[in-house]
C-alpha positions in Angstrom: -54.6 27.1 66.3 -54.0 30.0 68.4 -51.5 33.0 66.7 -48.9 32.5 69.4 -48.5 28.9 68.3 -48.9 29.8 64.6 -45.8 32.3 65.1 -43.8 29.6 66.7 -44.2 27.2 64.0 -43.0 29.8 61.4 -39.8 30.6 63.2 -39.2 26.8 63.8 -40.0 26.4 59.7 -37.7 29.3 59.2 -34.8 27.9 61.3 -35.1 24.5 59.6 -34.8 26.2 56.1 -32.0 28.4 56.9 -30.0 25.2 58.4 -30.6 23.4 55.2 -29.9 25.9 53.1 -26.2 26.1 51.3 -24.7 29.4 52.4 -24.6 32.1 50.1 -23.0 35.5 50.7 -24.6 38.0 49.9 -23.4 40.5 47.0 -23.9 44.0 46.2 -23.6 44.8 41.8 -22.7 48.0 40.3 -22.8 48.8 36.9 -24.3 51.4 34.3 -26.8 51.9 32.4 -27.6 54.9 30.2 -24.3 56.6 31.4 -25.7 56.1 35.1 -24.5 54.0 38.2 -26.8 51.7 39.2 -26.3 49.5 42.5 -28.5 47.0 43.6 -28.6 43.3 45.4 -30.0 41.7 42.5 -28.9 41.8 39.0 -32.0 42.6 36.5 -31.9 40.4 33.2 -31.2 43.5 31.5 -27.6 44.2 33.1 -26.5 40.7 32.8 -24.2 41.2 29.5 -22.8 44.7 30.9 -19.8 45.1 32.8 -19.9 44.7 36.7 -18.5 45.4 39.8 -19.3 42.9 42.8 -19.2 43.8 46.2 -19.3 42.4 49.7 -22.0 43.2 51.9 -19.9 42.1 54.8 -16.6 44.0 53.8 -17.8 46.1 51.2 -14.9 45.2 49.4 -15.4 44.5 45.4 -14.5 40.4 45.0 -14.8 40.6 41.3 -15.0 42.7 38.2 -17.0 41.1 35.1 -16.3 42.6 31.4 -19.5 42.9 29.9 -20.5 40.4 27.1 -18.4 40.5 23.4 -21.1 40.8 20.6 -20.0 38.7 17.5 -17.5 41.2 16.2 -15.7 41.7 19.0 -15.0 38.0 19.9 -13.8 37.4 16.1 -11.6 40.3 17.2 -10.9 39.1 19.7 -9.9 35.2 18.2 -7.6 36.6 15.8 -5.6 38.6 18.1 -5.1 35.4 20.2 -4.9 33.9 17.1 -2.0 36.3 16.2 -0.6 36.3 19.4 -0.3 32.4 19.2 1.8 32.8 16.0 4.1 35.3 16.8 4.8 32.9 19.8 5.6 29.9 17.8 7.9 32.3 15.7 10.1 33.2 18.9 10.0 30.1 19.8 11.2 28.8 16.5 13.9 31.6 16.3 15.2 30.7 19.7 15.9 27.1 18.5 17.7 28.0 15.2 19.7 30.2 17.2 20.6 27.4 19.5 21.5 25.5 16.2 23.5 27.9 14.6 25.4 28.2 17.6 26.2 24.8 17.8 26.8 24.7 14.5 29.6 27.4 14.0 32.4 27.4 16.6 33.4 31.0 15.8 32.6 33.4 14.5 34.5 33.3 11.3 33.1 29.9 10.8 29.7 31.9 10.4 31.5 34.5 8.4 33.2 32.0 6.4 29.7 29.7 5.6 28.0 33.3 4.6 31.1 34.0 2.3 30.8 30.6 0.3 26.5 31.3 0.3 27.4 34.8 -1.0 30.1 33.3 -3.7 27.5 30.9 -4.9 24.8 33.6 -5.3 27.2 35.7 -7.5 27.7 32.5 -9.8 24.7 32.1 -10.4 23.9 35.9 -11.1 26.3 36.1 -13.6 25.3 32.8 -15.1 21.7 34.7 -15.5 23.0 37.6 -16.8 24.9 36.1 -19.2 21.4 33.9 -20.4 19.4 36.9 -20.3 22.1 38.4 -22.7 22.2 35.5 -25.0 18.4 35.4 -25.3 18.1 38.9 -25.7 20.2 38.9 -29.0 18.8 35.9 -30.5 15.5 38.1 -30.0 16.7 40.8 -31.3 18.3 38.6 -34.5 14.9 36.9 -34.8 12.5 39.9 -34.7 15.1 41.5 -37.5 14.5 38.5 -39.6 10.7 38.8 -39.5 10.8 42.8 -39.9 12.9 42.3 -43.0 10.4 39.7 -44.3 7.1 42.6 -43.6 9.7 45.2 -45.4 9.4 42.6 -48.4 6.3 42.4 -48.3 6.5 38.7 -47.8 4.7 36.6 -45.1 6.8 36.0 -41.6 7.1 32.1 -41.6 5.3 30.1 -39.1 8.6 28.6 -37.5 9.5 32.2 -37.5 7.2 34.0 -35.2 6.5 30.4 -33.1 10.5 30.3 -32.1 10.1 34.8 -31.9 7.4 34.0 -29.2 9.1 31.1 -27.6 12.0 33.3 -27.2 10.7 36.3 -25.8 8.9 33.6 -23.3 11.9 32.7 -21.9 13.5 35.8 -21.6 10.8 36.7 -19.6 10.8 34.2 -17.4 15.1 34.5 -17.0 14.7 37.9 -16.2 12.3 36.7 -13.2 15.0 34.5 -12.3 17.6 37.1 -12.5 15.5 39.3 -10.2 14.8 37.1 -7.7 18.6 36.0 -7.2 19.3 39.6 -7.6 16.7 40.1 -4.7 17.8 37.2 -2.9 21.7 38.6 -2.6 20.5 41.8 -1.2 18.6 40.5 1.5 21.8 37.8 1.8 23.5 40.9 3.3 21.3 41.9 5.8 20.5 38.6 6.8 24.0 37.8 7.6 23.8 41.1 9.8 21.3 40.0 12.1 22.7 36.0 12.3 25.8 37.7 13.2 24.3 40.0 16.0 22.5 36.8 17.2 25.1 34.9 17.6 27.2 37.6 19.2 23.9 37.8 21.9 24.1 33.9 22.0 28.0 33.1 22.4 29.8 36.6 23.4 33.6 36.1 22.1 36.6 38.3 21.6 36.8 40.4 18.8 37.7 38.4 15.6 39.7 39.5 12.5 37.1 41.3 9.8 35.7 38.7 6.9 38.8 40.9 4.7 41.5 40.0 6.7 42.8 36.3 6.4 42.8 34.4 10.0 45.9 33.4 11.4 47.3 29.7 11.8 45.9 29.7 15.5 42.4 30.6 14.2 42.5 28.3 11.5 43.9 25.9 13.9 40.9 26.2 16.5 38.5 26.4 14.3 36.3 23.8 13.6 35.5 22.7 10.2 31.9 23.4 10.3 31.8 26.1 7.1 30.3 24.0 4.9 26.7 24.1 6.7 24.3 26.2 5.4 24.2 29.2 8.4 20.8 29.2 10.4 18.9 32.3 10.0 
Protein backbone atom coordinates (compact mmCIF):
# COMPACT_ATOMS: atom_id res chain seq x y z
CA UNK A 1 0.00 0.00 0.00
CA UNK A 2 1.47 3.05 -1.23
CA UNK A 3 1.76 6.30 1.48
CA UNK A 4 -0.59 8.44 -0.57
CA UNK A 5 -3.32 5.84 -0.13
CA UNK A 6 -2.29 5.07 3.47
CA UNK A 7 -2.91 9.02 4.20
CA UNK A 8 -6.23 8.88 2.59
CA UNK A 9 -7.52 6.12 4.50
CA UNK A 10 -6.56 7.93 7.84
CA UNK A 11 -8.34 11.07 7.01
CA UNK A 12 -11.39 9.00 5.75
CA UNK A 13 -10.95 6.97 9.38
CA UNK A 14 -10.71 10.31 10.95
CA UNK A 15 -13.84 11.80 9.37
CA UNK A 16 -15.85 8.75 10.27
CA UNK A 17 -14.86 9.08 13.97
CA UNK A 18 -15.41 12.66 14.30
CA UNK A 19 -19.07 12.15 12.58
CA UNK A 20 -19.81 9.52 15.19
CA UNK A 21 -18.52 11.12 17.85
CA UNK A 22 -21.11 13.05 20.43
CA UNK A 23 -20.06 16.72 20.36
CA UNK A 24 -18.21 18.00 23.18
CA UNK A 25 -17.07 21.64 23.57
CA UNK A 26 -14.19 22.09 24.47
CA UNK A 27 -13.25 23.81 28.05
CA UNK A 28 -10.57 25.68 29.46
CA UNK A 29 -10.08 25.18 33.86
CA UNK A 30 -8.51 27.48 36.11
CA UNK A 31 -7.76 26.99 39.49
CA UNK A 32 -4.85 27.07 42.17
CA UNK A 33 -2.61 25.28 43.52
CA UNK A 34 0.04 26.29 46.05
CA UNK A 35 -1.23 29.91 46.00
CA UNK A 36 -0.68 29.78 41.99
CA UNK A 37 -3.05 29.95 38.90
CA UNK A 38 -2.97 27.13 36.98
CA UNK A 39 -4.91 26.95 33.48
CA UNK A 40 -5.06 24.08 31.43
CA UNK A 41 -7.53 21.94 29.02
CA UNK A 42 -7.49 19.04 31.15
CA UNK A 43 -8.11 18.74 34.77
CA UNK A 44 -5.22 16.59 36.54
CA UNK A 45 -6.75 14.20 39.29
CA UNK A 46 -5.06 16.23 41.75
CA UNK A 47 -7.31 19.61 41.16
CA UNK A 48 -10.52 17.67 40.97
CA UNK A 49 -11.79 18.52 44.76
CA UNK A 50 -10.41 22.29 44.38
CA UNK A 51 -12.42 25.16 43.33
CA UNK A 52 -12.74 25.94 39.52
CA UNK A 53 -13.35 28.29 36.99
CA UNK A 54 -14.51 26.82 33.49
CA UNK A 55 -14.11 28.54 30.39
CA UNK A 56 -15.03 28.55 26.81
CA UNK A 57 -12.59 28.07 24.29
CA UNK A 58 -15.00 29.46 21.69
CA UNK A 59 -16.05 32.63 23.80
CA UNK A 60 -13.67 32.58 26.38
CA UNK A 61 -16.42 33.26 28.58
CA UNK A 62 -16.37 31.33 32.13
CA UNK A 63 -19.81 28.85 31.90
CA UNK A 64 -19.39 27.71 35.42
CA UNK A 65 -17.70 28.05 38.78
CA UNK A 66 -17.22 24.77 40.95
CA UNK A 67 -16.64 25.16 44.91
CA UNK A 68 -14.10 22.87 45.75
CA UNK A 69 -14.92 19.66 47.72
CA UNK A 70 -16.33 19.91 51.67
CA UNK A 71 -14.05 17.57 53.86
CA UNK A 72 -16.17 15.85 56.62
CA UNK A 73 -16.29 18.84 58.90
CA UNK A 74 -17.41 21.23 56.70
CA UNK A 75 -20.35 19.33 55.24
CA UNK A 76 -21.58 18.51 59.01
CA UNK A 77 -21.28 22.28 59.09
CA UNK A 78 -22.68 22.66 56.57
CA UNK A 79 -25.99 20.10 57.41
CA UNK A 80 -26.65 21.83 60.50
CA UNK A 81 -26.80 25.25 59.16
CA UNK A 82 -29.40 23.93 56.70
CA UNK A 83 -30.54 22.08 59.32
CA UNK A 84 -30.98 25.42 61.34
CA UNK A 85 -32.15 27.20 58.61
CA UNK A 86 -34.95 24.64 58.08
CA UNK A 87 -36.19 25.26 61.62
CA UNK A 88 -36.17 28.81 61.89
CA UNK A 89 -38.41 28.44 58.76
CA UNK A 90 -40.94 26.19 60.17
CA UNK A 91 -40.96 28.70 63.15
CA UNK A 92 -42.01 31.77 60.83
CA UNK A 93 -44.11 29.74 59.29
CA UNK A 94 -45.78 28.62 62.48
CA UNK A 95 -45.87 32.26 63.81
CA UNK A 96 -47.51 33.47 60.69
CA UNK A 97 -50.42 31.06 61.23
CA UNK A 98 -51.06 31.82 64.99
CA UNK A 99 -51.08 35.28 64.01
CA UNK A 100 -53.70 34.53 61.42
CA UNK A 101 -55.54 32.82 64.33
CA UNK A 102 -55.35 35.34 66.82
CA UNK A 103 -56.65 37.73 64.44
CA UNK A 104 -59.54 35.88 63.74
CA UNK A 105 -59.98 35.18 66.96
CA UNK A 106 -60.21 38.74 68.62
CA UNK A 107 -62.31 41.31 66.76
CA UNK A 108 -60.60 44.26 68.45
CA UNK A 109 -58.28 45.05 70.08
CA UNK A 110 -59.71 45.23 73.45
CA UNK A 111 -60.94 41.83 72.95
CA UNK A 112 -57.06 40.91 73.05
CA UNK A 113 -56.58 43.32 75.85
CA UNK A 114 -59.53 42.03 77.57
CA UNK A 115 -58.47 37.89 77.12
CA UNK A 116 -54.69 39.05 78.44
CA UNK A 117 -56.45 40.88 81.49
CA UNK A 118 -58.52 37.65 82.65
CA UNK A 119 -54.88 35.45 81.85
CA UNK A 120 -53.08 38.07 83.91
CA UNK A 121 -56.03 37.89 86.81
CA UNK A 122 -55.72 34.16 86.93
CA UNK A 123 -51.88 34.26 87.26
CA UNK A 124 -52.20 36.61 90.25
CA UNK A 125 -54.61 34.00 91.95
CA UNK A 126 -52.69 31.59 91.77
CA UNK A 127 -49.60 33.58 93.05
CA UNK A 128 -51.08 34.47 95.95
CA UNK A 129 -52.59 31.10 96.54
CA UNK A 130 -48.60 29.98 96.48
CA UNK A 131 -47.55 32.47 98.57
CA UNK A 132 -49.88 31.95 101.01
CA UNK A 133 -48.80 27.77 100.97
CA UNK A 134 -45.32 28.60 101.05
CA UNK A 135 -46.22 30.71 104.20
CA UNK A 136 -48.20 28.09 105.90
CA UNK A 137 -45.44 25.51 105.28
CA UNK A 138 -42.86 27.67 106.29
CA UNK A 139 -44.33 28.02 109.89
CA UNK A 140 -45.31 24.51 110.44
CA UNK A 141 -41.40 24.10 109.63
CA UNK A 142 -40.37 26.42 111.70
CA UNK A 143 -42.93 24.91 114.70
CA UNK A 144 -41.59 21.47 113.86
CA UNK A 145 -37.82 22.08 113.90
CA UNK A 146 -38.59 23.98 117.39
CA UNK A 147 -40.07 20.86 118.70
CA UNK A 148 -37.05 18.67 117.83
CA UNK A 149 -34.45 21.49 119.02
CA UNK A 150 -36.24 21.54 122.30
CA UNK A 151 -36.14 17.65 122.45
CA UNK A 152 -31.83 17.84 121.65
CA UNK A 153 -31.85 20.75 124.47
CA UNK A 154 -33.34 17.90 126.76
CA UNK A 155 -31.19 15.74 125.98
CA UNK A 156 -33.84 13.40 124.79
CA UNK A 157 -33.99 11.60 121.37
CA UNK A 158 -36.08 13.58 118.40
CA UNK A 159 -38.95 11.03 117.61
CA UNK A 160 -39.03 9.16 114.47
CA UNK A 161 -42.59 10.70 113.40
CA UNK A 162 -40.82 13.85 114.32
CA UNK A 163 -37.96 14.31 111.95
CA UNK A 164 -39.89 11.98 109.06
CA UNK A 165 -42.92 14.78 109.01
CA UNK A 166 -39.59 17.68 109.57
CA UNK A 167 -38.22 16.17 106.27
CA UNK A 168 -41.52 15.76 104.50
CA UNK A 169 -42.13 19.34 105.23
CA UNK A 170 -39.17 21.00 104.17
CA UNK A 171 -39.71 18.68 100.89
CA UNK A 172 -42.59 20.37 100.03
CA UNK A 173 -41.70 23.67 100.74
CA UNK A 174 -39.08 23.19 98.41
CA UNK A 175 -40.90 22.04 95.80
CA UNK A 176 -43.83 25.15 96.47
CA UNK A 177 -41.30 27.53 96.29
CA UNK A 178 -40.43 26.09 92.68
CA UNK A 179 -43.91 26.46 91.95
CA UNK A 180 -44.04 30.00 93.21
CA UNK A 181 -41.06 30.86 90.96
CA UNK A 182 -42.12 29.56 88.05
CA UNK A 183 -45.64 31.41 88.18
CA UNK A 184 -43.74 34.31 89.49
CA UNK A 185 -41.58 33.83 86.22
CA UNK A 186 -44.38 33.00 84.17
CA UNK A 187 -46.34 36.60 84.98
CA UNK A 188 -43.29 38.54 84.07
CA UNK A 189 -42.88 37.18 80.75
CA UNK A 190 -47.03 37.42 80.70
CA UNK A 191 -46.21 41.14 80.21
CA UNK A 192 -44.00 41.14 77.51
CA UNK A 193 -45.72 38.62 75.76
CA UNK A 194 -48.84 40.51 75.61
CA UNK A 195 -46.48 43.42 74.12
CA UNK A 196 -45.45 41.73 71.17
CA UNK A 197 -49.21 39.80 70.45
CA UNK A 198 -50.34 43.35 70.61
CA UNK A 199 -47.79 44.81 68.12
CA UNK A 200 -48.65 41.76 65.87
CA UNK A 201 -51.90 42.20 65.76
CA UNK A 202 -51.65 45.93 65.25
CA UNK A 203 -49.13 44.78 61.95
CA UNK A 204 -51.97 42.20 61.08
CA UNK A 205 -55.34 44.24 61.44
CA UNK A 206 -54.34 48.15 61.61
CA UNK A 207 -57.48 49.86 63.55
CA UNK A 208 -58.16 53.20 65.14
CA UNK A 209 -56.79 53.95 68.29
CA UNK A 210 -58.73 52.14 71.17
CA UNK A 211 -59.33 53.26 74.70
CA UNK A 212 -56.15 52.09 77.15
CA UNK A 213 -56.80 48.55 79.06
CA UNK A 214 -57.51 51.38 82.26
CA UNK A 215 -60.14 53.04 80.78
CA UNK A 216 -63.60 51.27 80.64
CA UNK A 217 -65.04 50.94 76.84
CA UNK A 218 -67.97 52.63 75.97
CA UNK A 219 -71.49 51.07 75.17
CA UNK A 220 -70.63 51.31 71.29
CA UNK A 221 -67.42 49.28 71.96
CA UNK A 222 -68.97 46.95 74.06
CA UNK A 223 -71.68 46.81 71.63
CA UNK A 224 -69.34 45.84 68.50
CA UNK A 225 -67.39 43.83 70.11
CA UNK A 226 -67.51 40.44 69.77
CA UNK A 227 -67.63 38.04 72.68
CA UNK A 228 -64.53 36.28 71.87
CA UNK A 229 -62.47 37.11 75.41
CA UNK A 230 -62.68 34.06 76.79
CA UNK A 231 -60.04 32.36 74.30
CA UNK A 232 -56.86 31.97 75.42
CA UNK A 233 -54.79 34.87 73.17
CA UNK A 234 -52.35 33.24 70.49
CA UNK A 235 -48.87 34.11 71.09
Amino acid sequence: MSSTLAMALLGVMAMAAAQTAPHTEKKIYCWNDAGRKICGDALPASATDSARTEFSIKSGMATAHIDRTLNSEERSAAAQAADLARQQAEAEAMQKRRDLAMVESYMTESDLRRAYGERTALLDESIKSSRLTVSTLRSSLISLLRQAGNKELSNTPVPRPLADSIQTQHADLLRQNQILLAQQQDRSELGSEFEDSLRRYRLMKPTKAEPSAAAPAGPAATSSATPTAAKSPAG
